[in-house]
C-alpha positions in Angstrom: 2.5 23.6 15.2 5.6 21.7 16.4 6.2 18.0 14.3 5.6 15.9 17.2 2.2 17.7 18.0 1.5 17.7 14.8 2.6 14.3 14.4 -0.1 12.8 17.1 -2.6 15.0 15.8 -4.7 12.5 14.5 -7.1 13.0 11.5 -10.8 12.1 12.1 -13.3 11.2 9.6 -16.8 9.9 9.7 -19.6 9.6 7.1 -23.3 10.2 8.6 -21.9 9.0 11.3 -21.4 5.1 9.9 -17.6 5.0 10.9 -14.5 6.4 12.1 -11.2 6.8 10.9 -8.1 7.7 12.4 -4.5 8.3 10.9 -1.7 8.8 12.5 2.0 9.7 10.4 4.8 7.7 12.0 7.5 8.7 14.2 10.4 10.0 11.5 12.7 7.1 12.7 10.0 5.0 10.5 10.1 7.2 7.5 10.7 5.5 4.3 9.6 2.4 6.3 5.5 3.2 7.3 3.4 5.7 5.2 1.1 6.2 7.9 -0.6 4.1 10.3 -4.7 4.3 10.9 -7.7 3.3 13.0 -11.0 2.1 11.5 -14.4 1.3 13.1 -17.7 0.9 11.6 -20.4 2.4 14.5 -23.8 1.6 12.1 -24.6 -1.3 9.8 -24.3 -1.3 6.0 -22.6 -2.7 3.5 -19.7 -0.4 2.4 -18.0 -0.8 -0.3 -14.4 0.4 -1.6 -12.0 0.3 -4.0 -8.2 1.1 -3.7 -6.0 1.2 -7.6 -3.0 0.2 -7.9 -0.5 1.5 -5.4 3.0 0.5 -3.9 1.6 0.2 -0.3 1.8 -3.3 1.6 -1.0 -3.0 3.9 -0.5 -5.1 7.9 -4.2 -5.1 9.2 -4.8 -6.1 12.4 -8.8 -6.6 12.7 -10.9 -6.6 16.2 -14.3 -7.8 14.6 -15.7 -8.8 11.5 -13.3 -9.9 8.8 -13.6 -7.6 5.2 -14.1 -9.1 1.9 -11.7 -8.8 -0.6 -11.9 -9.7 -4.4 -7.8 -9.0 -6.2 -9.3 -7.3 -9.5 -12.6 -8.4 -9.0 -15.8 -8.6 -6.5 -15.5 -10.8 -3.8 -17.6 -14.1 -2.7 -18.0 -15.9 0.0 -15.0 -17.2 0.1 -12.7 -14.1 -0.1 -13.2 -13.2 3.7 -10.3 -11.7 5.3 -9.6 -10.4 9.4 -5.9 -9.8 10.3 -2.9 -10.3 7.0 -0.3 -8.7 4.9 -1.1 -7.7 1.5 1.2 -8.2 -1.4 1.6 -5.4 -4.3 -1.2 -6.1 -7.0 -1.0 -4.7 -10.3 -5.0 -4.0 -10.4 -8.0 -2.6 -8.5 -8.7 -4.2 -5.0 -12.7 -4.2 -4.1 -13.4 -4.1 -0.8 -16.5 -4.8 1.7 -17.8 -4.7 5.0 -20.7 -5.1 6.8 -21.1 -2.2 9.8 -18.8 -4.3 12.0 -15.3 -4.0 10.9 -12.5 -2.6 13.4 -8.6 -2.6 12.8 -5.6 -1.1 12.9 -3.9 -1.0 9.5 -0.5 -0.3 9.1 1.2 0.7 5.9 4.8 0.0 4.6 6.3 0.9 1.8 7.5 -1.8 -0.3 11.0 -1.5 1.1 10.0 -1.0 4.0 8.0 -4.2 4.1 10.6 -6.4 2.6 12.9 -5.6 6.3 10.2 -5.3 8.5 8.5 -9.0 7.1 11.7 -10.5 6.5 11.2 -12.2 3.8 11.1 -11.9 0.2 8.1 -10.1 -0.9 7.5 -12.2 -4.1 5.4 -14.6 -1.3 2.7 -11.7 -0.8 2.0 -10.8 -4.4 -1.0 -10.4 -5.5 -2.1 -12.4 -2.1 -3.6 -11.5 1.5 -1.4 -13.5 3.9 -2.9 -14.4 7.4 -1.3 -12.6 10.4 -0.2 -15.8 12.0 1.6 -16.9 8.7 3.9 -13.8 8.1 4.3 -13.0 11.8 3.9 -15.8 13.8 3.3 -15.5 17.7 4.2 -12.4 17.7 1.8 -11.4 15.3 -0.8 -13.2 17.5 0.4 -11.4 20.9 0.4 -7.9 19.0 -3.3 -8.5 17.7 -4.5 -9.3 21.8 -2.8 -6.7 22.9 -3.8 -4.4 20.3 -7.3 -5.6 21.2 -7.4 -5.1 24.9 -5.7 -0.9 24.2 -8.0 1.7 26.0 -8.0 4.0 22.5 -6.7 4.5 19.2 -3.4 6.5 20.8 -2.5 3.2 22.9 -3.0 1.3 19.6 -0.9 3.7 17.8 2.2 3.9 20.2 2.2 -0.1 20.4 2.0 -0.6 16.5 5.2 2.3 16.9 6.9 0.3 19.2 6.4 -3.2 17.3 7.6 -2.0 14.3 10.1 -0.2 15.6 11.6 -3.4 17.4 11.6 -5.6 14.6 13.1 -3.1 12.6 16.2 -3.0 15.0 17.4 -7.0 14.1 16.1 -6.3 10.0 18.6 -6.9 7.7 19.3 -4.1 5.6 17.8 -4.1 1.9 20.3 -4.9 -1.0 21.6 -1.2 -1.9 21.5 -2.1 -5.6 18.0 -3.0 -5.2 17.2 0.5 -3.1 18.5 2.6 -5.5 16.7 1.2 -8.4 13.6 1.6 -7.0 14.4 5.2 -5.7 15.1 5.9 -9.6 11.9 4.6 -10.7 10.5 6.6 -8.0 11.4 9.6 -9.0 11.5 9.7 -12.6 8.0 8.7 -12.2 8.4 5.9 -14.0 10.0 6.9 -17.2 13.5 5.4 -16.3 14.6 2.9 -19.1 14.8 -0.8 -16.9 17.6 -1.3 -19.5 19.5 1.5 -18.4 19.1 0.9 -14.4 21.2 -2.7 -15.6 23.3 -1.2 -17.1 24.1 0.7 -14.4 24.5 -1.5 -11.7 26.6 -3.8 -14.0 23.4 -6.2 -14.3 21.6 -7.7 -16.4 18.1 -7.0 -17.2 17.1 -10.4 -16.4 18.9 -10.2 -12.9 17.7 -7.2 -12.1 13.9 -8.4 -12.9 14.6 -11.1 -10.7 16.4 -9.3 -7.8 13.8 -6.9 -7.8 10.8 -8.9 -8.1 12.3 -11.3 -4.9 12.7 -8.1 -3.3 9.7 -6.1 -3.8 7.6 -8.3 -5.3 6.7 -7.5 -9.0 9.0 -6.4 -11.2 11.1 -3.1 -12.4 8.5 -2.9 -15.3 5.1 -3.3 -13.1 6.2 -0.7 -10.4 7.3 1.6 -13.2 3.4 1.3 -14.7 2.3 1.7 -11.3 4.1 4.5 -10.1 3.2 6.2 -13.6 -0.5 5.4 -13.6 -0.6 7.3 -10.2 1.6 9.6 -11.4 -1.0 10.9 -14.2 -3.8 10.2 -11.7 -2.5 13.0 -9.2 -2.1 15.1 -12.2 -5.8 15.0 -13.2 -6.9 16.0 -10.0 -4.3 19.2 -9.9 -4.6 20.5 -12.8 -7.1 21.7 -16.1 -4.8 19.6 -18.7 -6.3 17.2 -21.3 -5.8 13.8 -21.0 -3.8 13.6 -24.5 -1.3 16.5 -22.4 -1.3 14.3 -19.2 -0.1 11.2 -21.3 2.6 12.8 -22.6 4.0 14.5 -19.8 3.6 11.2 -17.9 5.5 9.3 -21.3 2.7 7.2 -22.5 2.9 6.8 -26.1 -0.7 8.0 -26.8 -4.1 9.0 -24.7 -5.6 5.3 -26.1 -2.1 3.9 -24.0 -3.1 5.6 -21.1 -6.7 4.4 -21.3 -5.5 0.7 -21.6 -3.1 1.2 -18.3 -5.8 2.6 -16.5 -8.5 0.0 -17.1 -5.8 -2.7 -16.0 -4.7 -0.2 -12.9 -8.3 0.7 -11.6 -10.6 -1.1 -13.1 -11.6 2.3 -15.0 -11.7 4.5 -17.2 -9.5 7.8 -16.8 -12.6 10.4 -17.2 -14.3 8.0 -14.7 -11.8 8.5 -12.2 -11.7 12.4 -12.7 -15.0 13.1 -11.3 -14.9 10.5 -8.3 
């Protein structure tokens, strides 16, 4: 199938019928910038519920209907009702819950990505939902309405393209200190020494916390934990390893570490998580 077809072809989901889901991967000007961009719609009533671990993806939702609660690390009240904002990194589970009338388009950055496209540093949005009109303004306001009025999910999609796209064109570019020390964390799954990422940008550690933190919005030290508790999480779901196997290859010092980091991560327990 060509990229581009393949590109627009949208995934659909629904569960007995009580919502539908569409995803659509961004054009590859965006990449490294948006992980993907979807479409949800509840079509029954319930009360859903939903947890998301620990991740390095700052959310933009755009909501049509009923706002969602959300409870940072625990379950939410009354009080934690949100509709359209930007979501900081949080080093913890996120619960989520609806009600059977939730729609939105929800677009996700990656945490460089997000730092350009928001312009500003991302240490506002940590551990935070931020209302649409506070990190975007009127334009945030005019994108929602005319988001709102689109005849389908592919309108929707090509005018989230095309306002991401346009802010992105006037973004300053991110610090390329700060870019490569998050590529390395990326890649070494988490296992690079934060010492040693100082030492090699002529740094120290304390400056490189706080550049990093203004930047992305927690710290080397967090995203390393983060990017290695997903790490071992993708591993347990590939492969017939032990956990005592999956700690070590992922550099925890024992299987009782790894258990700590993933109650803090997900709210669980790793051979909870295995079987979900």
């Amino acid at each position: 199938m060509p990229i581009e077809m393949q590109r627009r072809t949208e995934q659909d989901r629904s569960i007995s019928g009580r919502f539908e889901m569409r995803r659509l991967l961004p054009d590859p000007a965006l990449e490294g910038v948006v992980t993907d961009i979807c479409g949800y719609r509840e079509t029954a009533a319930g009360h859903f519920c939903n947890v998301e671990y620990a991740s390095l993806t700052v959310p933009l939702v755009i909501s049509f209907a009923e706002p969602f609660a959300i409870g940072l690390g625990k379950a939410p009240d009354d009080n934690d009702r949100f509709a359209s904002f930007a979501a900081g990194l949080f080093a913890g589970p996120v619960m989520i819950e609806s009600f059977g009338a939730a729609c939105c388009v929800q677009i996700n950055f990656t945490p460089l990505g997000a730092r350009r496209f928001f312009r500003l540093p991302m240490s506002e949005l940590t551990d935070s939902m931020v209302v649409l009109d506070d990190v975007l303004g009127t334009e945030g306001m005019a994108l929602r309405e005319r988001l709102g009025n689109a005849p389908n999910w592919t309108a929707r999609f090509d005018l989230a393209e095309a306002f991401v796209t346009a802010r992105l064109a006037s973004a300053a570019e991110t610090p390329p200190e700060i870019a490569w020390a998050y590529d390395r964390i990326v890649t070494s799954g988490g296992r690079t020494r934060i010492a040693s990422l100082a030492e090699r940008l002529g740094w120290s550690r304390k400056h490189l916390a706080g550049s990093f933190s203004n930047a992305i919005g927690i710290g080397p030290k967090t995203m390393s934990r983060i990017v290695r508790f997903n790490r071992a999480l993708g591993l347990s779901r590939q492969q017939t390893a032990d956990w005592a196997d999956i700690a070590a290859d992922c550099g925890y010092a024992d299987q009782a570490h790894l258990v700590r980091e993933f109650r803090e991560l997900a709210g669980e327990t790793p051979t909870a998580l295995s079987v979900r």
